[in-house]
C-alpha positions in Angstrom: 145.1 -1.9 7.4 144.1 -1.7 3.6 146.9 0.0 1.6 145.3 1.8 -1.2 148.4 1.9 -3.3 147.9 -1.9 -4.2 143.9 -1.7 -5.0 143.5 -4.2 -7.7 146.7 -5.9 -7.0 147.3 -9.6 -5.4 148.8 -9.2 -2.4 150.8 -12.5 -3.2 152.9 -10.3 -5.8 153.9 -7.7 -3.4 157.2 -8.1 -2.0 157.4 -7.3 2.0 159.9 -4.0 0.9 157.0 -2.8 -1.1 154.6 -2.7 1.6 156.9 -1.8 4.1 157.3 1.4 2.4 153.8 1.9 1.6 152.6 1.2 5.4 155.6 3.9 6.5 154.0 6.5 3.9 150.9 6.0 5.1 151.7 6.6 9.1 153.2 9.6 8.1 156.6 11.5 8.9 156.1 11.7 12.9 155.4 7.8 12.9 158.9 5.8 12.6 158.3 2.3 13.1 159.9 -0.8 15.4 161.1 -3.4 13.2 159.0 -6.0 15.3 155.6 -3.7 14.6 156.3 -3.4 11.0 157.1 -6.9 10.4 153.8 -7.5 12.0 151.9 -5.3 10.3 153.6 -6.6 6.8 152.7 -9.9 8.1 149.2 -8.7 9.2 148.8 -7.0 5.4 150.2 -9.8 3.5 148.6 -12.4 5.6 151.4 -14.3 6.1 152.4 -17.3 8.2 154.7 -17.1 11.0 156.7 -19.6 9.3 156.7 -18.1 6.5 157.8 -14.4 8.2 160.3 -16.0 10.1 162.1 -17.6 6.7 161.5 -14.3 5.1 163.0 -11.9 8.3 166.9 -12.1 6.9 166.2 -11.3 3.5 163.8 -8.2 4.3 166.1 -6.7 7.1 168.7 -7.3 4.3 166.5 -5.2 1.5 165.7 -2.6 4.5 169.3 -1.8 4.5 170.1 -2.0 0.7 166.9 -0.1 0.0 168.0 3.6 -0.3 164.8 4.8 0.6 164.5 3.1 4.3 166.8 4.9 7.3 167.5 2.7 10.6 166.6 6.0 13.6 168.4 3.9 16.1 166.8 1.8 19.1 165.4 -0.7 15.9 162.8 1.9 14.6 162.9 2.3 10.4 161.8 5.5 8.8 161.6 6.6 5.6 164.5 8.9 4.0 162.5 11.3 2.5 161.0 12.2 5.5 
């Protein structure tokens, strides 16, 4: 997936809320997200280690919550509040 909100940008300096909320905006307002698949796809974007996901997962699931623009939908999936 190439997120064309960051063109130009190194993906090094995006944070994993950042392109959390981009990939969300991008699947559009019908297609909430698992936690596991967006972590994935963050991971997949980023091109991250496992290691360094799995050190990461506490602080992002942290930021999800703090964020105001993330909603939990229940069963684990994450949506965006605008929608």
């Amino acid at each position: 997936m190439e997120l064309e909100v960051f063109a130009g940008q190194k993906k090094s300096e995006l944070s994993m809320v950042e392109v959390a909320r981009a990939i969300l905006e991008e699947c559009g307002r019908d297609h909430e997200m698992y936690f596991s698949d967006l972590v994935n796809e963050i991971q997949n974007y980023l091109e991250k280690s496992d290691s360094d996901i799995r050190e990461s997962l506490p602080f992002f699931y942290a930021d999800l919550n703090v964020d105001g623009s993330f909603i939990p939908l229940g069963d684990n999936k994450w949506g965006l509040r605008s929608w």
